[in-house]
C-alpha positions in Angstrom: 105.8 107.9 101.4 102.9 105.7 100.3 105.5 103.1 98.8 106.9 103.2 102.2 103.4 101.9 103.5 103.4 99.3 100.6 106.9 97.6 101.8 106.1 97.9 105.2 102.4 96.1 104.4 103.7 93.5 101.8 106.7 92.6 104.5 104.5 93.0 107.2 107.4 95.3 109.0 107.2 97.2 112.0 108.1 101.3 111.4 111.8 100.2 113.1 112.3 97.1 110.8 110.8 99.6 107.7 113.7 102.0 108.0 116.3 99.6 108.5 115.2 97.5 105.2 115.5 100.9 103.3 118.6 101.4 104.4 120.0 97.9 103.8 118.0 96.5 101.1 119.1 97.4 97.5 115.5 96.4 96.1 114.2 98.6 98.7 115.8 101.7 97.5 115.2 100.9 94.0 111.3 100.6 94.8 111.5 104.0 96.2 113.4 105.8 94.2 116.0 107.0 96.2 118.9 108.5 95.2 122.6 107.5 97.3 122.8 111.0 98.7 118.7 110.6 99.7 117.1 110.9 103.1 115.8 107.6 104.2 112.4 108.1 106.4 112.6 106.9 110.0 110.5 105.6 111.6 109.3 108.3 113.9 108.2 109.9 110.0 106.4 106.3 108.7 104.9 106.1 111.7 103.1 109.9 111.8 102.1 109.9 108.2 100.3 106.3 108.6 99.2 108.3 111.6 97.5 111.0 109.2 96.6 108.5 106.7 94.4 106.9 109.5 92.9 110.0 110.6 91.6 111.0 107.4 90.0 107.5 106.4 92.4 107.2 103.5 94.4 103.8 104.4 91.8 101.8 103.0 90.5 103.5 100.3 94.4 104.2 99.4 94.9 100.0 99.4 91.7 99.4 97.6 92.6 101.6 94.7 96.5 100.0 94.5 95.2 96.5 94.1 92.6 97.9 92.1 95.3 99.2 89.7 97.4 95.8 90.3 94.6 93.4 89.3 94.4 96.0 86.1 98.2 95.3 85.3 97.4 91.6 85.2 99.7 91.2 88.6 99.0 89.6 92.2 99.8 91.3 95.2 100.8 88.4 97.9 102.4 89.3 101.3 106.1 88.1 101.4 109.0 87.7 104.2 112.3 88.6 104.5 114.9 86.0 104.2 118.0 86.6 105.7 120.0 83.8 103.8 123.8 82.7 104.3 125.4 80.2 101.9 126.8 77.3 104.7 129.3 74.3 103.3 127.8 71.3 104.0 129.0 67.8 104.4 129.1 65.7 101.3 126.6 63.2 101.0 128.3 59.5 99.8 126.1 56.9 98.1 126.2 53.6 99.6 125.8 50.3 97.7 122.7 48.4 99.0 123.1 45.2 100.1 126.5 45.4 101.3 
């Protein structure tokens, strides 16, 4: 569940948008380790464990301790976005003899 809270972070995804990219992003699922047959978390689940998380102080100390181990690795940790991207035709572009 704490790789959940990595996505969601690094994404920066709301507990709705955090299901749905587990569902529908292969990387995702990869990240996670989830099987085909495996239960996804919703987002009612994300959200109560952050819940706990908070409660207990650990959010923060949990973070600190990743990038900890990430700066180790020799790695960055940058915040990223979504792209939904769509391959369009476009028109063709002529080139025009100057001076004509």
């Amino acid at each position: 569940m704490f790789k959940v809270l990595v996505l969601q972070h690094l994404f920066n995804l709301s507990d709705d948008q955090t299901e749905f990219q587990i569902q529908n992003c292969y990387s995702f699922y990869r990240f996670l380790e989830l099987s085909p047959e495996g239960k996804v978390p919703d987002a009612k689940t994300v959200w109560v464990y952050c819940e706990r998380l908070k409660e207990r102080g650990l959010v923060d100390k949990l973070f600190s301790e990743l990038l900890i181990q990430i700066d180790a690795a020799g790695f960055s940790a940058r915040k990223g976005q979504i792209v939904d991207a769509a391959i369009v035709p476009a028109p063709r572009q002529r080139k025009y003899a100057r001076g004509k």
